[in-house]
SEPA-108646 format. One record per residue: residue in one letter; x, z, y of N, C-alpha, C, CB in turn. Coordinates in steps of 0.001 Angstrom, whole numbers, plus 500000, padded with zeros to 6 digits. Glycine has a CB too. Example, Ala and Ser with C-alpha at 12.3 -4.5 7.8 and 13.67 -1.06 7.14 Angstrom:
BEGIN
A513190507800494310512300507800495500513200507800496700511308509046495527 S512850507080497750513670507140498940512900507870500030514084505725499402 
This chain:
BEGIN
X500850500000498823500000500000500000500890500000501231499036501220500003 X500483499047502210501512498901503336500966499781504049501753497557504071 X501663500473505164501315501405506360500086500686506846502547501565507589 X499928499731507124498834499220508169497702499238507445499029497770508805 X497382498993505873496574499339504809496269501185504993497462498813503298 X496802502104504707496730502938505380496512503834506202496854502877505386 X496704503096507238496038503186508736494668502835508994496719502331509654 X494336501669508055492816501735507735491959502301506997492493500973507482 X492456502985506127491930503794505443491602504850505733492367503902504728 X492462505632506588492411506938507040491579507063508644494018507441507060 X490648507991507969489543508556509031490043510254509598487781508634508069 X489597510175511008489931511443511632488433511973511817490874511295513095 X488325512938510509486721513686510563487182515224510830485629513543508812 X486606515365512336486614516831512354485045517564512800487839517249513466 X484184516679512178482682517645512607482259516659510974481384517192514835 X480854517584510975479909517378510380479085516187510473479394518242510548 X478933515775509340478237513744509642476944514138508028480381511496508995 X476115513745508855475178513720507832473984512149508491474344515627507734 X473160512115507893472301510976508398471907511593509083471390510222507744 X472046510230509996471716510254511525472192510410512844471152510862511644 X473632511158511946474732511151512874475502509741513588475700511869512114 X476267509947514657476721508171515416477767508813515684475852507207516956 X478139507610515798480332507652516289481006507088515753481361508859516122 X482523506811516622483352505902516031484114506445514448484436505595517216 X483919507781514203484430508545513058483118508431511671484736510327513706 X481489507871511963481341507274511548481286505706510850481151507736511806 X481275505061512090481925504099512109482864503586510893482473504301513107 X483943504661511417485629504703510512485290504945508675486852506580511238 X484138505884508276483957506419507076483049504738506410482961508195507216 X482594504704507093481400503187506693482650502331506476480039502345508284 X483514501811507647484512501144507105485483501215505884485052501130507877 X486231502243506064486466503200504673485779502299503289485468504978504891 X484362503341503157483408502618501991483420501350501878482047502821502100 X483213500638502598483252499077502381484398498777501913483042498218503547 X485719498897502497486607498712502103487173498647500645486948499268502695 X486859500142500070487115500769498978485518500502497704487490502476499591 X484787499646498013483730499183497424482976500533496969484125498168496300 X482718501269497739482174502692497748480444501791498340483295504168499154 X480469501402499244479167500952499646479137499389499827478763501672500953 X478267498936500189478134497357500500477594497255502073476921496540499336 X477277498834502806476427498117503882478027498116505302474487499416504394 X477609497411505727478337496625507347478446498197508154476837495089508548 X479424498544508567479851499715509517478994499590510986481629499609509815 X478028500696511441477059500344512550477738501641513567475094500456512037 X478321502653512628478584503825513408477541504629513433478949503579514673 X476255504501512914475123505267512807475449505538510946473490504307513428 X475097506827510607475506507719509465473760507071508807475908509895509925 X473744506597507311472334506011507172472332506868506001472002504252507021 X471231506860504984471300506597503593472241506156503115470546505943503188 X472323504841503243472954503867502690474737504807502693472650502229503733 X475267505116503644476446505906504554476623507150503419475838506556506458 X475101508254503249475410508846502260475559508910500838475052509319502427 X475153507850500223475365507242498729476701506790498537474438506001498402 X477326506387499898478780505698499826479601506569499652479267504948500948 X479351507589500377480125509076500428479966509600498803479227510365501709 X479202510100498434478598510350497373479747510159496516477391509584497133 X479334508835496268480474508040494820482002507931495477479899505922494279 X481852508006496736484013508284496973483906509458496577485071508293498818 X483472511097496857483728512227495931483749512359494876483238512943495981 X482553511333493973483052511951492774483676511327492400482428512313491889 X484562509988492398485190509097492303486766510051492288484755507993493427 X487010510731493287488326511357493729488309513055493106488417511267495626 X486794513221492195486730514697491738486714515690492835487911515044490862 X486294515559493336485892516803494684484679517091494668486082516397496270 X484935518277494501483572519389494206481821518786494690483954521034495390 X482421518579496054481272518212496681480750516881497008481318518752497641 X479813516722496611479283515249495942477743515323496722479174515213493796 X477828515788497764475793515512498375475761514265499214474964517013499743 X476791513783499815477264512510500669477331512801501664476613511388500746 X476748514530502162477396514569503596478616515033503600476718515359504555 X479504514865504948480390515078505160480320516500505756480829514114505702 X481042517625505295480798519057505802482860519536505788479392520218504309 X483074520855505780484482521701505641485119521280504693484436523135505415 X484365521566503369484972521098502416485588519931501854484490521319501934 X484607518518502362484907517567501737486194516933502654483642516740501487 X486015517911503999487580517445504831488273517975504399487954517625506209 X488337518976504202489273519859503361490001518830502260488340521160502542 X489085518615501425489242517858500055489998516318500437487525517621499263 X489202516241501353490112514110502036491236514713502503489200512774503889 X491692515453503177492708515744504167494055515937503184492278517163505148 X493758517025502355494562517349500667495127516278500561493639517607499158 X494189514955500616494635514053499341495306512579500558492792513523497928 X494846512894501433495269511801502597496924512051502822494302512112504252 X497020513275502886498330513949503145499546513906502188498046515269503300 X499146513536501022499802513059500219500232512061499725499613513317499769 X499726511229500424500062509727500861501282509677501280499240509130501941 
C-alpha cells in the first residue's frame, strides 16, 4: 500500500456519527466503505442507513467488538489501534 493509498483510507473521527449525522468526517467514512467494498452507496457526507450497514460489516470484518454501525468511543478506539499500526 503506497502512502497516498493510505492517506485515503484514513479518517479523522473524533465525535459520534450515527444516521443523520453530516460532515466532511462523514463524508471521509462513506469514502472509506466504498473504497474497501464495505458499501456500494456514493459519499454525500450525510451518515444514512445505507452509511450504517457499511460500518457494520468493516467491524466485523476487522473483529471489533462493536458491530451496531454507529460510530461511538469504542469503535475509534478500535480504528485508531489498528490505523496506527500501519
Amino acid at each position: 500500500m503506497s502512502s497516498n493509498d493510505f492517506a485515503q483510507d484514513f479518517c479523522h473521527l473524533d465525535r459520534d456519527l450515527d444516521v443523520g449525522a453530516i460532515g466532511g468526517d462523514v463524508f471521509c467514512i462513506q469514502r472509506l466503505l466504498e473504497r474497501k467494498k464495505f458499501s456500494n452507496e456514493k459519499p454525500s457526507g450525510t451518515f444514512t442507513e445505507a452509511t450504517r450497514r457499511g460500518v457494520a460489516k468493516w467491524a466485523r470484518v476487522n473483529k471489533w467488538h462493536h458491530v451496531t454501525g454507529t460510530i461511538d468511543s469504542s469503535l475509534r478506539r478500535a480504528y485508531g489501534e489498528v490505523s496506527e499500526r500501519r
